[in-house]
C-alpha positions in Angstrom: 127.3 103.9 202.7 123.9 104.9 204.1 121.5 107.4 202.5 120.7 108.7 199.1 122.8 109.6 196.3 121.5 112.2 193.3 122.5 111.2 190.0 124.9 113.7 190.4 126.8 112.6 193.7 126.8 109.1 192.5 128.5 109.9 189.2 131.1 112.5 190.9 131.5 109.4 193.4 132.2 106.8 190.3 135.1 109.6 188.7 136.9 109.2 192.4 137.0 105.6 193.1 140.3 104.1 191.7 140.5 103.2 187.8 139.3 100.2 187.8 137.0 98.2 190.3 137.1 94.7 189.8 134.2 92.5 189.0 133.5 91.0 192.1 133.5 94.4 194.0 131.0 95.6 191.7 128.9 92.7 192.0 128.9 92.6 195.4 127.7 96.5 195.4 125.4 95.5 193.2 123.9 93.0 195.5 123.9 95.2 198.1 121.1 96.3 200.2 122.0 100.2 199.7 120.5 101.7 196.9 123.8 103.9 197.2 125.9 101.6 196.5 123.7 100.0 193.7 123.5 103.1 192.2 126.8 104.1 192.2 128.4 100.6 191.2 126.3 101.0 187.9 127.9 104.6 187.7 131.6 102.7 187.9 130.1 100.7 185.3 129.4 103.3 183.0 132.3 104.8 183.5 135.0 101.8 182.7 132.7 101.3 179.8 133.6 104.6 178.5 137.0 103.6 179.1 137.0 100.8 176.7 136.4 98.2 179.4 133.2 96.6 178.5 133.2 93.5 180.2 130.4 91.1 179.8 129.7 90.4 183.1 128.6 94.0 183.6 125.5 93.1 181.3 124.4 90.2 183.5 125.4 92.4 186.3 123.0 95.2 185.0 120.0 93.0 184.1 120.3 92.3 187.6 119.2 95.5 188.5 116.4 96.2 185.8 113.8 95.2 188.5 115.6 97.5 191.2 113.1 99.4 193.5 115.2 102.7 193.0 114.3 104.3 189.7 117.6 105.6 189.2 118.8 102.0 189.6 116.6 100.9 186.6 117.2 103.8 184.3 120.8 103.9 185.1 121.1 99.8 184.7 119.3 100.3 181.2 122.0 102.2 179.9 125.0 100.0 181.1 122.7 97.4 178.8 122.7 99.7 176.2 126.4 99.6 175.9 126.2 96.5 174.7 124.4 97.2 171.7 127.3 96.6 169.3 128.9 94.0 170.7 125.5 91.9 171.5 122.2 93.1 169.6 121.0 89.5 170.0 121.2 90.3 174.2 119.7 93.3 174.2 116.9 92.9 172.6 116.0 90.1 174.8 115.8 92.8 177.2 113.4 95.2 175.0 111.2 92.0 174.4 111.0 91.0 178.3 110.6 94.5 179.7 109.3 96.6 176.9 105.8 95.1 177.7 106.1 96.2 181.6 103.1 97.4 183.1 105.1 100.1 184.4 104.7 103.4 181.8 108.5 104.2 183.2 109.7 100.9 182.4 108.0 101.0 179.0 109.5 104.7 177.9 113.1 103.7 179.7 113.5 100.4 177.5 112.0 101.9 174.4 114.3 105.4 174.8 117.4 104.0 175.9 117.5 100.6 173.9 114.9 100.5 171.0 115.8 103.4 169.8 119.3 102.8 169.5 118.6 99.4 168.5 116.5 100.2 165.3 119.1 103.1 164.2 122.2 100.6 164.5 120.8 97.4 162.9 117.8 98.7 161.4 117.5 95.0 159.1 117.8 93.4 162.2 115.3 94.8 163.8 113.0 94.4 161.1 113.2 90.5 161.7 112.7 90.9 165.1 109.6 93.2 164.6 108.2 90.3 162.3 108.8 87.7 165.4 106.4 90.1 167.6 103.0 89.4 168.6 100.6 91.3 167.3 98.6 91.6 170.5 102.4 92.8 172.0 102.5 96.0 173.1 105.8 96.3 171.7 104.4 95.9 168.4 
């Protein structure tokens, strides 16, 4: 696939590919040079999630793309993480505590919107340990 999807055409895109696309399909689209098909294999992500399919290779496959150059890519990859907020806190916070302190101001309000938040109102005690383990000079803190 060459070109650019919108957010749009890439989750229209996901609803049309067959039910489920196996593992090593998606990580190979996630490895791809095409931001398309980046994009669009974290749609197909999302989308099998939502199907009851979470399958934890799609967080390793997501934190993959984290660091994309496409800012779709990141925002959309944060959010496949974020599914696994009840199944793995532990994992996801690792993510909040390695990108939350991003230079990036995008980075920053994308980890702290589409994680943290959901983090603190699920396991609010947990959190509170995890707060207590944060620098203070962090700017997570």
């Amino acid at each position: 696939m060459v070109g650019h999807y919108t957010l749009e055409e890439a989750q229209e895109e996901a609803m049309r590919l067959q039910p489920v696309l196996p593992t090593a399909e998606l990580r190979q689209m996630c490895s791809d040079p095409s931001e398309r098909d980046r994009l669009l294999a974290l749609f197909v992500m999302r989308r099998q999630t939502a199907e009851q399919r979470l399958d934890v290779d799609y967080l390793e496959l997501a934190k993959s793309l984290i660091e994309d150059e496409n800012n779709d890519c990141r925002w959309q990859a944060l959010i496949v993480i974020g599914e696994f907020i009840p199944a793995d806190p532990e994992a996801v916070w690792r993510v909040v505590a390695r990108y939350g302190v991003s230079d990036d101001p995008d980075m920053r309000m994308a980890v702290a919107t589409v994680l943290l938040e959901h983090l603190i109102e699920l396991f609010p005690a947990t959190f509170r340990r995890w707060r207590s383990n944060i620098s203070v000079n962090s700017s997570l803190a």
